[in-house]
C-alpha positions in Angstrom: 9.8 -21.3 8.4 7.9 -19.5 11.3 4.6 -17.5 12.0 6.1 -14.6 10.0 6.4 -16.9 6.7 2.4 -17.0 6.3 2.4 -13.6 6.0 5.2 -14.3 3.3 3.1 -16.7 1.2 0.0 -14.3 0.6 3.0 -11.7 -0.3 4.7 -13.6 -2.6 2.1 -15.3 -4.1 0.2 -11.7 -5.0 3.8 -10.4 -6.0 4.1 -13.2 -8.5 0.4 -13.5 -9.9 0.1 -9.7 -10.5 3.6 -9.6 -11.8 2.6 -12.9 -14.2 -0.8 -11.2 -15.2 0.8 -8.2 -16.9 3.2 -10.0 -18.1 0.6 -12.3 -19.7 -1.0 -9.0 -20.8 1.7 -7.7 -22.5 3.2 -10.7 -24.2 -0.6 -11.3 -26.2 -0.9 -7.8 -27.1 3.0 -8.0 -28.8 1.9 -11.1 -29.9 -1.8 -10.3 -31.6 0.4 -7.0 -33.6 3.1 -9.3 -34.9 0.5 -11.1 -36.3 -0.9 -8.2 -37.8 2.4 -7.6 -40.1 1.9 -9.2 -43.2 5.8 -9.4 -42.9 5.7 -11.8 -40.4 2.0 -13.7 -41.0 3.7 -14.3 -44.5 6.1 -16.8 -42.8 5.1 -20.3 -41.3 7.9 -20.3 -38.7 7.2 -17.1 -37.2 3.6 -17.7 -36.9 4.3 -21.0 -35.6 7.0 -19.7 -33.3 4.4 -16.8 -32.3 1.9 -19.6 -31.8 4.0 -21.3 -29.2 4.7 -18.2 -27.4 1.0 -18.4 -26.8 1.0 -21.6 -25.8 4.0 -21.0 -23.0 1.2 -17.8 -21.5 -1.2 -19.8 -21.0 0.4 -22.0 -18.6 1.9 -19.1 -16.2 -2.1 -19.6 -14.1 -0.3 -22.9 -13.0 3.0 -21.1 -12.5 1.0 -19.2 -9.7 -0.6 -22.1 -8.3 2.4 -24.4 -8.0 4.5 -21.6 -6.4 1.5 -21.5 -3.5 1.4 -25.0 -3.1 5.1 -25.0 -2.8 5.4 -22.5 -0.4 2.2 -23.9 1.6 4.2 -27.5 1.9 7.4 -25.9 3.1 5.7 -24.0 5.9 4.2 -27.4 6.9 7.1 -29.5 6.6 9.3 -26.9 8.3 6.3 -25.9 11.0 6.8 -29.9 12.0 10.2 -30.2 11.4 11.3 -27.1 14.2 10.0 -27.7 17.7 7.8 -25.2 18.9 7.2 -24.4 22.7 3.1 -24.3 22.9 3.5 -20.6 24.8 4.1 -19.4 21.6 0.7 -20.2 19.9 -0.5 -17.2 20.8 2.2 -14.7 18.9 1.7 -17.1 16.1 -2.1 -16.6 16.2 -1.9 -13.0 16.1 1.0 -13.0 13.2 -2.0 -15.3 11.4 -5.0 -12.2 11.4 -2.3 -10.0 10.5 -1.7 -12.5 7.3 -5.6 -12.1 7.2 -6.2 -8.8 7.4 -3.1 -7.9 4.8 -4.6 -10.7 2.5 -8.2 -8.5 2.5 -6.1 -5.7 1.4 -4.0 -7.7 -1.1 -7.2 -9.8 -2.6 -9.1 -6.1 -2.8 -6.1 -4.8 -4.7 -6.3 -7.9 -7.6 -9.8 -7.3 -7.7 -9.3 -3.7 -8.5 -6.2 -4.3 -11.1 -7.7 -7.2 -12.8 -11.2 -5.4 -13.5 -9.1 -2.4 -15.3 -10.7 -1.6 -18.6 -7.2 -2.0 -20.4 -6.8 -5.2 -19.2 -9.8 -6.7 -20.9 -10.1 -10.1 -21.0 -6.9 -11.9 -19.4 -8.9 -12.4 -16.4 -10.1 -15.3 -18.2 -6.6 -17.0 -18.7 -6.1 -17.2 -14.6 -8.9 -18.9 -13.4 -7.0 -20.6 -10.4 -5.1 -17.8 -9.5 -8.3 -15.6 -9.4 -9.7 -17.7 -7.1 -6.9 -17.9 -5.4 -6.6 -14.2 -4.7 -10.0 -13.7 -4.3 -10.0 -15.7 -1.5 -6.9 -15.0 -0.6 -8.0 -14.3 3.0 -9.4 -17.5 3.6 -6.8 -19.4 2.2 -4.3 -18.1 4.5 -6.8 -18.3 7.8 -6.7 -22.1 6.6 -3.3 -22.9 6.3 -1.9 -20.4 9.3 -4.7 -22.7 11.2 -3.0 -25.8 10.3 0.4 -24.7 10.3 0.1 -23.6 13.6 -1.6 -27.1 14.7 1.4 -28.7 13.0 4.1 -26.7 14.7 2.6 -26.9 18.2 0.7 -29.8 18.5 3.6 -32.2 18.7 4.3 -34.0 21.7 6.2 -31.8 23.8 9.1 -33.7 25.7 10.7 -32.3 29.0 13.1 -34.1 30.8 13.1 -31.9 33.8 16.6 -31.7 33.6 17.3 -35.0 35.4 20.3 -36.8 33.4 
């Protein structure tokens, strides 16, 4: 992974947290009208299979959260694992505001779709990933901070070219 992948992170993580929202969204409204059919609410295995349904929504907050840690561990391990010549630090610095400054836009946008009337209340079944995208800006000046300390702060070896 490089500079450009903690641009990636607050992309992918938005992608998948918006994209998990709606879906969460969706699959309780479906799920609250099949209730509402005396059809189905007449039978214990649909309602019980409906109920677990439920159950499987309410974990996609974590879904969001273990897909950011995930990626945040890969551009750590990869940022120590590649040798990086210190000259570089200061491309990688600047690819880091840019991850800031698109992460301002990208936590403005959640803010804006999650507080849509129609959405109601599934706000309240991502706590971690709204605070994750809220401070989505920080987040990334923290670990483009220390991914950049871990890719260039490593002893740099040069043999001179002496053999």
């Amino acid at each position: 992974m490089a500079a450009r992948d903690v641009v990636l992170i607050g992309v992918m993580v938005f992608a998948l947290a918006t994209a998990l929202f709606v879906t969460n969204f969706a699959s309780r409204e479906v799920t609250s009208r099949m209730m509402g059919i005396s059809a189905i609410n007449q039978s214990d295995a649909a309602m019980e299979a409906l109920a677990g349904s439920e159950a499987v929504t309410d974990r996609m907050d974590y879904v969001v959260f273990g897909v950011f840690i995930g990626l945040v561990l890969a551009l750590l391990i990869t940022g120590f694992l590649i040798g990086g010549n210190p000259i570089f630090m200061f491309i990688y610095f600047i690819v880091v505001v840019i991850s800031v400054v698109l992460s301002t836009v990208l936590a403005n946008v959640w803010e804006e779709i999650t507080q849509q009337a129609i959405f109601g209340t599934t706000v309240s079944s991502f706590p971690i990933s709204n605070n994750l995208m809220l401070n989505l800006p920080i987040y990334m000046a923290v670990v483009g901070f220390f991914g950049m300390v871990i890719m260039f702060a490593k002893p740099y070896i040069f043999d001179g070219g002496v053999h």
